[in-house]
VEXTI-561157 format. One line per field, with one value per residue (C-alpha): z negated, y negated, x negated; residue in one letter. Coordinates in Angstrom, 1 decimal, decimal comma, padded with zeros to 4 digits, always signed. Each point is the difference from the previous one (the first is absolute). Layout:
REM residues N
up	Z_...
north	Y_...
east	X_...
res	A_...
//
This chain:
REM residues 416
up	-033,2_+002,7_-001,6_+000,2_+001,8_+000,4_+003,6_-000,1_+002,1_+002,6_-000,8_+003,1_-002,1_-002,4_-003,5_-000,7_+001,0_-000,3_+002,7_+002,8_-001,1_+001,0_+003,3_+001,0_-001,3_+001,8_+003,2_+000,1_-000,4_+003,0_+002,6_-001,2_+000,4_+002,8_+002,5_+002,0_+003,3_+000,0_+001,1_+003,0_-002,2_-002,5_+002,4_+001,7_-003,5_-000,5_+003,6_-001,0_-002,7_+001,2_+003,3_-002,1_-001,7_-002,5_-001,0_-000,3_-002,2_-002,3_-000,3_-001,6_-002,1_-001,4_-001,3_-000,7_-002,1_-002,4_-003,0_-001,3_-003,6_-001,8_+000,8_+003,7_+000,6_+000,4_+001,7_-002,0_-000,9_-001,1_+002,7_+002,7_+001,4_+003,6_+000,9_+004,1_+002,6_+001,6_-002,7_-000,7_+003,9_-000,7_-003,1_+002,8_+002,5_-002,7_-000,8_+003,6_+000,1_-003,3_-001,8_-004,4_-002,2_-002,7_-003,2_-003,6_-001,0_+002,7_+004,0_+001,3_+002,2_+001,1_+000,7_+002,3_-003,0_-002,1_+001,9_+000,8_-003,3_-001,5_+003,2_+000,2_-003,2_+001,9_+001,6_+003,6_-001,0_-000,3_+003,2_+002,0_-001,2_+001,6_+003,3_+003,2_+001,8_-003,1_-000,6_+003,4_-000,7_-003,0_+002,3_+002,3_-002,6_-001,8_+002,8_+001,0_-003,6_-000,1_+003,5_-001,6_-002,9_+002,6_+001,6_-001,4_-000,3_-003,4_-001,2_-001,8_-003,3_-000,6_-001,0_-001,6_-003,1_-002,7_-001,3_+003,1_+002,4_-000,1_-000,1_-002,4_-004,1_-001,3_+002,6_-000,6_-003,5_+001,0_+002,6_-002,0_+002,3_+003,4_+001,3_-000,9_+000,3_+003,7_+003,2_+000,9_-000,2_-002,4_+001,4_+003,4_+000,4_-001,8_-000,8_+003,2_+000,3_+003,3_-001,4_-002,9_+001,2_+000,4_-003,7_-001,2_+001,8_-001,0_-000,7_-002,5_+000,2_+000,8_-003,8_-002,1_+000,5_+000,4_+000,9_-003,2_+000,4_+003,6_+000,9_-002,2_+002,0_-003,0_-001,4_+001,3_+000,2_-000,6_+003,6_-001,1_-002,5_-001,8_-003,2_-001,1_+000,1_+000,1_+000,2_+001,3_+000,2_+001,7_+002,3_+001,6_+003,9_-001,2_-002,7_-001,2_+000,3_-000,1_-004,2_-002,5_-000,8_+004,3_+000,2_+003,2_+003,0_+002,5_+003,2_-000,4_-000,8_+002,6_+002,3_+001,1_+001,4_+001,0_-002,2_-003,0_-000,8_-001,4_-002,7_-001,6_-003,5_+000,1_-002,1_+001,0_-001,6_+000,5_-001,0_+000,7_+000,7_-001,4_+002,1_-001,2_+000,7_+003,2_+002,9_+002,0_-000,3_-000,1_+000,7_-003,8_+001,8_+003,0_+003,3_+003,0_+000,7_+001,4_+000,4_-000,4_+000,7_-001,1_-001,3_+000,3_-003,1_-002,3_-001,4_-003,0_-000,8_-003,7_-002,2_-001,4_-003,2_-000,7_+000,1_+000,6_+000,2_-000,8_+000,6_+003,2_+002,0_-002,9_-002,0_+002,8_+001,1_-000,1_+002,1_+002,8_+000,8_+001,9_+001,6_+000,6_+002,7_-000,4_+002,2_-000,5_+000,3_-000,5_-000,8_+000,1_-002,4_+000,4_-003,2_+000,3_-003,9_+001,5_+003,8_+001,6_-002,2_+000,6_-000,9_+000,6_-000,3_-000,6_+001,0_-003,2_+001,2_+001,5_+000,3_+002,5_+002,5_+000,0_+002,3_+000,7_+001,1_+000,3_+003,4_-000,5_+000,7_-002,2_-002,4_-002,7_-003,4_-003,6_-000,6_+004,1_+000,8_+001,5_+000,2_-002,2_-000,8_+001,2_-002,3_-003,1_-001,3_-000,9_-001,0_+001,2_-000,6_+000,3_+001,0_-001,0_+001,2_-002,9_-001,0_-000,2_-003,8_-000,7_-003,4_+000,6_-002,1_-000,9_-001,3_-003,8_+001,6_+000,2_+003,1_+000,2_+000,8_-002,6_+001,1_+001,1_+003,2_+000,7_+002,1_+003,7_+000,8_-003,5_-001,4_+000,0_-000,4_+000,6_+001,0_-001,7
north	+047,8_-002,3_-002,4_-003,3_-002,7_-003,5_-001,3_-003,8_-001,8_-002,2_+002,0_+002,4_+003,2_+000,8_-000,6_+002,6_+003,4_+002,2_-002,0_+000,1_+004,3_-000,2_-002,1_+002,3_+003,8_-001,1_-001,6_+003,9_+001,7_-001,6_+000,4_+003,7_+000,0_-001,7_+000,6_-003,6_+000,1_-001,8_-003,9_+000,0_-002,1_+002,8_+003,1_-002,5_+000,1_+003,5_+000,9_-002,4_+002,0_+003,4_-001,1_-002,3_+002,8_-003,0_-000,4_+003,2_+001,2_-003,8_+000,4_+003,9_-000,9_-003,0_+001,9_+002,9_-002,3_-000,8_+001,8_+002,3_+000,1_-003,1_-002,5_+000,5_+003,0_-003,1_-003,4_-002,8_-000,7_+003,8_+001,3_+002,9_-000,2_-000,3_+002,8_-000,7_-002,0_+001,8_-001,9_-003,1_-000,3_+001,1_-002,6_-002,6_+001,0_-000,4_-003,2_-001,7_-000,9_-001,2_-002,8_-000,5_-000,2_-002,2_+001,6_-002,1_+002,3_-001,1_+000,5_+002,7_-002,4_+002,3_+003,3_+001,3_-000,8_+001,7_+003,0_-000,5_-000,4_+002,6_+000,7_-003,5_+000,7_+003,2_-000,3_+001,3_-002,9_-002,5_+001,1_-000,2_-003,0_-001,8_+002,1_-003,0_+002,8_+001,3_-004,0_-000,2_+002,9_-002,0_-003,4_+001,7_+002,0_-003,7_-002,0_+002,3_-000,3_-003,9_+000,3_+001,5_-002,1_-003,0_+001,7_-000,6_+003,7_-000,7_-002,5_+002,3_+000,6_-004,1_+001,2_+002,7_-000,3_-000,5_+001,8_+000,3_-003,2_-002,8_-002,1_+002,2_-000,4_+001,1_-002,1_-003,4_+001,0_+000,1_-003,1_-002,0_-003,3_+001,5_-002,0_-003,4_+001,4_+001,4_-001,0_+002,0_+000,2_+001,8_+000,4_+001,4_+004,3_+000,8_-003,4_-001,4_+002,3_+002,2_+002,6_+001,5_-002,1_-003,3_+000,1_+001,0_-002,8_-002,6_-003,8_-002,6_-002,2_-003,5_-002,0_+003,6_+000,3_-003,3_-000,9_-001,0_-003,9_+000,0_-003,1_+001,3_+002,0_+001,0_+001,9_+003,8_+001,9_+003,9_+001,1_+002,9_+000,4_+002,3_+001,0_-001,1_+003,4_-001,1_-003,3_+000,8_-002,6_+000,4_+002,9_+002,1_+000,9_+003,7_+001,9_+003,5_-000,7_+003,4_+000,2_-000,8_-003,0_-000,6_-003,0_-002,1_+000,2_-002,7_+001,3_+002,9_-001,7_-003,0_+003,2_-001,6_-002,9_-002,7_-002,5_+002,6_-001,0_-003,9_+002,0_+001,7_-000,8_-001,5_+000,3_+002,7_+000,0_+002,5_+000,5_+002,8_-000,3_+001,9_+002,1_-002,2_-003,1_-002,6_+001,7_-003,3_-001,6_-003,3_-002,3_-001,0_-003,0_-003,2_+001,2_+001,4_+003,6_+001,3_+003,1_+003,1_+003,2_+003,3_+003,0_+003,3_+001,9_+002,9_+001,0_+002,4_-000,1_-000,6_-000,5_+003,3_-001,2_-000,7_+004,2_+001,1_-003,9_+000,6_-003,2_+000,4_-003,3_-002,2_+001,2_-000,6_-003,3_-001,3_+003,1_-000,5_-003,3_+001,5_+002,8_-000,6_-001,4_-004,0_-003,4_-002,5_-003,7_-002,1_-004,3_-002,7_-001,9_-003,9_-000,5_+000,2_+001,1_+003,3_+000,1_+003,6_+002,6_+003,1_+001,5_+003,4_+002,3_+003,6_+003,1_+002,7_+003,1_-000,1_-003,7_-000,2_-002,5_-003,5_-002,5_-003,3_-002,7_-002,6_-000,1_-001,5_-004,1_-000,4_-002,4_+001,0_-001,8_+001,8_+002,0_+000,6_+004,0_+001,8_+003,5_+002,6_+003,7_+002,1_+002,8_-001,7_-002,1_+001,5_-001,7_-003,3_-002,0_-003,5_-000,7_-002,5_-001,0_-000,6_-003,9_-000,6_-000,2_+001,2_-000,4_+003,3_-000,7_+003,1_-001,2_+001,6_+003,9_+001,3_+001,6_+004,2_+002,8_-001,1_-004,0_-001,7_-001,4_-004,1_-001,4_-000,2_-004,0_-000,8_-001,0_+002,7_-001,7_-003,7_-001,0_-002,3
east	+010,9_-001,6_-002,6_+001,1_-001,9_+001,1_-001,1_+001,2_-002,7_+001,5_+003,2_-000,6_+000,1_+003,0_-000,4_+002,3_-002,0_+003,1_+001,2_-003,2_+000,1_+003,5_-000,5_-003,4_+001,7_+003,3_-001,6_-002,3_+003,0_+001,9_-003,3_+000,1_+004,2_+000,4_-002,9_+000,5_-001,7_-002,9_-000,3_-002,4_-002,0_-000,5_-000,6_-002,6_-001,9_+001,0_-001,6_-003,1_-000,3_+000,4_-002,4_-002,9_-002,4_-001,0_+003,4_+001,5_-003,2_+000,5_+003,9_-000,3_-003,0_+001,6_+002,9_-001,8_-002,3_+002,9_-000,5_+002,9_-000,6_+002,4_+000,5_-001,2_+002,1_+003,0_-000,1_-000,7_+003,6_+000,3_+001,7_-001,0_-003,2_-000,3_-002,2_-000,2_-000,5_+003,2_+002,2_-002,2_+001,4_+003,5_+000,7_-001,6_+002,7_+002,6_-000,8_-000,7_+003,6_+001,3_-000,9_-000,7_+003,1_-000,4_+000,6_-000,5_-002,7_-002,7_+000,2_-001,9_-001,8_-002,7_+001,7_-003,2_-002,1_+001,9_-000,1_-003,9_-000,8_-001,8_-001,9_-000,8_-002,2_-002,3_-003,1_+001,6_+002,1_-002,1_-001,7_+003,3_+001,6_-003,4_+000,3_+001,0_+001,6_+002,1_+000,9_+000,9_+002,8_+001,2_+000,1_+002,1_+002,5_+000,3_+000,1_+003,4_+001,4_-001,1_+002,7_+002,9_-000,3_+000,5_+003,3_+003,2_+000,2_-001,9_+002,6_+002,3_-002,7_+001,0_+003,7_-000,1_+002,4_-000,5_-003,7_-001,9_+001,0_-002,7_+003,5_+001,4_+000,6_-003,4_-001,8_+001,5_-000,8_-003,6_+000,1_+002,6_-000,2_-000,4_+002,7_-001,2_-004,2_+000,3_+001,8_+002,9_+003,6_+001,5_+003,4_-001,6_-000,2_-003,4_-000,7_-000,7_-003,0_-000,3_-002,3_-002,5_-002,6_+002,1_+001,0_-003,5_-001,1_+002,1_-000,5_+000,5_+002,5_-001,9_-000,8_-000,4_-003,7_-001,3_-003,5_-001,9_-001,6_+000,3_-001,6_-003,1_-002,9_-002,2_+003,1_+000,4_+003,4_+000,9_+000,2_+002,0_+003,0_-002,6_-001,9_-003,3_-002,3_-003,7_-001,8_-004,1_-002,4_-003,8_+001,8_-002,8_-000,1_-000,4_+000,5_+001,1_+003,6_+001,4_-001,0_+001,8_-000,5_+001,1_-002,1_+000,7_-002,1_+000,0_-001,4_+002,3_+002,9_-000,1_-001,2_-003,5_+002,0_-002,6_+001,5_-000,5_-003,7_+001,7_+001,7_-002,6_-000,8_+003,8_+003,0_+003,3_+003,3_+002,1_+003,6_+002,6_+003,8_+003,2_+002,1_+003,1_-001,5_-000,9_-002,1_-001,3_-003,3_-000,5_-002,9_-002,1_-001,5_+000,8_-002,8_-000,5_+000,4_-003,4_+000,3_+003,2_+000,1_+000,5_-002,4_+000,8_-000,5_+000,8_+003,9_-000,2_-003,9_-000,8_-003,2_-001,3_-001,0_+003,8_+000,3_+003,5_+001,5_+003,7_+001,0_-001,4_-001,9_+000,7_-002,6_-002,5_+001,0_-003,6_-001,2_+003,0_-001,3_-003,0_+001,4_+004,0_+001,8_+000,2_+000,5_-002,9_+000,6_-003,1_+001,4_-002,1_+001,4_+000,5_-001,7_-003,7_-000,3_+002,0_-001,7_+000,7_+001,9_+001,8_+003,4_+000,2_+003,3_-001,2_+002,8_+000,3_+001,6_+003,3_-000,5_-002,4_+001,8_-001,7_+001,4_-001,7_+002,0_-002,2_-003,0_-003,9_-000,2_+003,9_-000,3_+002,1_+001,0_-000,4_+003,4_+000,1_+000,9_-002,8_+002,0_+001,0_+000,1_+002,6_+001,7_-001,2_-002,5_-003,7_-003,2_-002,0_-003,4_-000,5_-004,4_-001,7_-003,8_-002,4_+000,1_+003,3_+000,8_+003,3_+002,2_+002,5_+003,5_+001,3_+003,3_-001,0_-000,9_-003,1_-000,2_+000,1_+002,7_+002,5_+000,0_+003,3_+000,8_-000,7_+002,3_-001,4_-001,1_-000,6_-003,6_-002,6_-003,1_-001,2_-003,4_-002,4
res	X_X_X_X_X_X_X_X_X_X_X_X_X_X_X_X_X_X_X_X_X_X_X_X_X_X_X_X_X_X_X_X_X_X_X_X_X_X_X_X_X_X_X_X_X_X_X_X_X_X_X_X_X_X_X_X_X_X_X_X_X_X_X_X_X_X_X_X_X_X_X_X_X_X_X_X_X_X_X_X_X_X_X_X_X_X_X_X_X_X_X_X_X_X_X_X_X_X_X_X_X_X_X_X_X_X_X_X_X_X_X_X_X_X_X_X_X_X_X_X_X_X_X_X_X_X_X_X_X_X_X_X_X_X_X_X_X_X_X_X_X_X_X_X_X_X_X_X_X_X_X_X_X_X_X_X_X_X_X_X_X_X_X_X_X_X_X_X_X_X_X_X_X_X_X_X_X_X_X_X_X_X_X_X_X_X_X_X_X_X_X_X_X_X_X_X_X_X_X_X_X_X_X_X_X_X_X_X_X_X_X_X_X_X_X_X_X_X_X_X_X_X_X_X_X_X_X_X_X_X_X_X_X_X_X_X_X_X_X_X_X_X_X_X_X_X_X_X_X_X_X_X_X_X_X_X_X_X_X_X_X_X_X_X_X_X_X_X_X_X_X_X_X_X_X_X_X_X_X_X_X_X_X_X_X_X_X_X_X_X_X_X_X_X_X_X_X_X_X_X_X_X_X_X_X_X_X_X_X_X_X_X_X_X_X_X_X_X_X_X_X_X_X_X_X_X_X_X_X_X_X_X_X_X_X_X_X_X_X_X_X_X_X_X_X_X_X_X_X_X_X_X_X_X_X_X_X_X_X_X_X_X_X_X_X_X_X_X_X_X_X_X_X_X_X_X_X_X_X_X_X_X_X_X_X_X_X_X_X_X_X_X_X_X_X_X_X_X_X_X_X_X_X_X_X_X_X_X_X_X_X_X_X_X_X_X
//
């Protein structure tokens, strides 16, 4: 029998393990079956691979590197190993065109991950996953799934009846007030939604998150609907942030920015979101948007102190912030007590899409969007400068992998 291992962080990996060896053994079984033509996307990556001597000699190792004495000689949710880059690239193809069922057990939110997983773990690994030119084959395979999950082509996984539709039975168990929580019409076909990406990026209905103490600038707001993970005070500009512990470094994770050097010695809080949950970002504080943009980064790169992480980026959430793909938006905040802060969305896998929505010289007020994730929700930080005295209010958690969402626009933290 399979050991059992209980995956629940964020909700992006099945608590139920029968189930993700089912999806992964059924999903290997169909690429070997079926032999689907490969998406241009795919043979691009397959030709980068086959034409890049790097590459070609990274993907074999890493696989090769995977022991094959138990548990190794099966992914982490017991299933078959993938062996290859040949069928690492054929379970891509598969999946380019389909989007997650629900099912009641947990979503398999990161399907590349799971597929990744072991390998993820090796040293050729490790190597890879920081490559630009292998990230820029990811960006592209992504950036084509992140498409089809915006075409109505993806709208028939909302309706599926009744186990695997997001408006199915075991769904509105699991989002019981949808109806009166989000906007749309339920009488419309799918909702009112036109595609994957339109659902998973939904809104609340105006009045169900409101903005906590408005009119008062010394009080902070969750910028996310998100879980507390780590509050760090006196934050270094460098450190070792690929050991275990993943202590933040600032230089790496603002990416030498020139506004980085105000934040040293500074407070981060960072939170992660659920794949059930609300994807937008919202701005913590009333100011001026100095600067937005986005930083190109890593996809499936994890710390190597975690070992083989089956839970895949969530165990390295400290790590990711230095190295994944993010958006950066630097606030001066009205308040003087607050001055210049930063709220940065950081991509985890699959969900890698940040969009900004908001352009340096806005002036937005606290509970304003500034732009959201697409295919899910992921991690963030919110950066403090040294000086500012903050009083964090956790809402009873103490913040780690097992915490509890806090409603998005409530208090986080008020400053003294």
């Amino acid at each position: 029998m399979s050991p059992t291992h209980v995956y629940r962080v964020g909700k992006w990996l099945p608590e139920d393990q029968q189930f993700l060896e089912n999806w992964l053994a059924n999903l290997i079984e169909e690429a070997l079956l079926r032999k689907v033509p490969l998406h241009p996307v795919i043979q691009q990556f397959k030709d980068f691979i086959e034409g890049t001597p790097e590459a070609y000699m990274l993907f074999h190792q890493m696989f090769s590197q995977v022991p094959r004495k138990p548990p190794y000689n099966r992914n982490p949710a017991g299933g078959p190993q993938v062996r290859d880059y040949k069928l690492m690239l054929e379970l891509f193809n598969l999946i380019m065109t389909r989007a997650p069922d629900f099912n009641k057990t947990g979503l398999v939110g990161f399907p590349i991950n799971a597929i990744l997983d072991w390998s993820m773990g090796t040293e050729a690994g490790f190597a890879a996953f920081l490559d630009d030119r292998i990230n820029a084959q990811f960006r592209n395979m992504l950036n084509e799934w992140a498409r089809f999950l915006g075409s109505a082509d993806s709208t028939d996984v909302l309706n599926k009846e009744p186990r695997k539709g997001w408006f199915g039975v075991d769904a509105m168990k699991a989002m019981p007030d949808f109806d009166q929580d989000f906007i749309c019409d339920p009488n419309a076909p799918h909702h009112g939604f036109t595609s994957w990406d339109d659902f998973f990026t939904r809104q609340f209905r105006p009045g169900v998150r409101p903005v906590a103490h408005p009119n008062d600038d010394n009080v902070i707001v969750n910028a996310c609907e998100s879980a507390p993970y780590r509050i760090a005070r006196d934050v270094a500009a460098r450190s070792r942030f690929w050991i275990k512990a993943q202590p933040y470094a600032l230089e790496y994770m603002l990416a030498n920015d020139t506004l980085a050097p105000q934040f040293i010695g500074g407070t981060v809080y960072q939170a992660f979101l659920s794949a059930l949950s609300y994807h937008r970002w919202h701005s913590p504080v009333t100011g001026t948007v100095v600067k937005a943009y986005m930083q190109p980064g890593t996809y499936y790169s994890e710390t190597p102190a975690e070992g083989y992480d089956p839970a895949g980026p969530n165990d390295s959430q400290g790590y990711i912030t230095e190295v994944a793909a993010r958006a950066m938006i630097f606030i001066e905040a009205d308040n003087p007590k607050i001055g210049l802060m930063c709220v940065m969305p950081v991509g985890m896998a699959e969900v890698s899409t940040c969009q900004i929505t908001v352009y340096e010289g806005q002036h937005v007020k606290k509970g304003d969007q500034l732009g959201m994730f697409h295919f899910g929700g992921s991690t963030h930080c919110l950066m403090f400068r040294p000086g500012v005295k903050l009083v964090f209010d956790m809402h009873g958690q103490t913040p780690g992998l097992n915490s509890n969402n806090i409603p998005v626009n409530s208090r986080i933290a008020t400053v003294e």
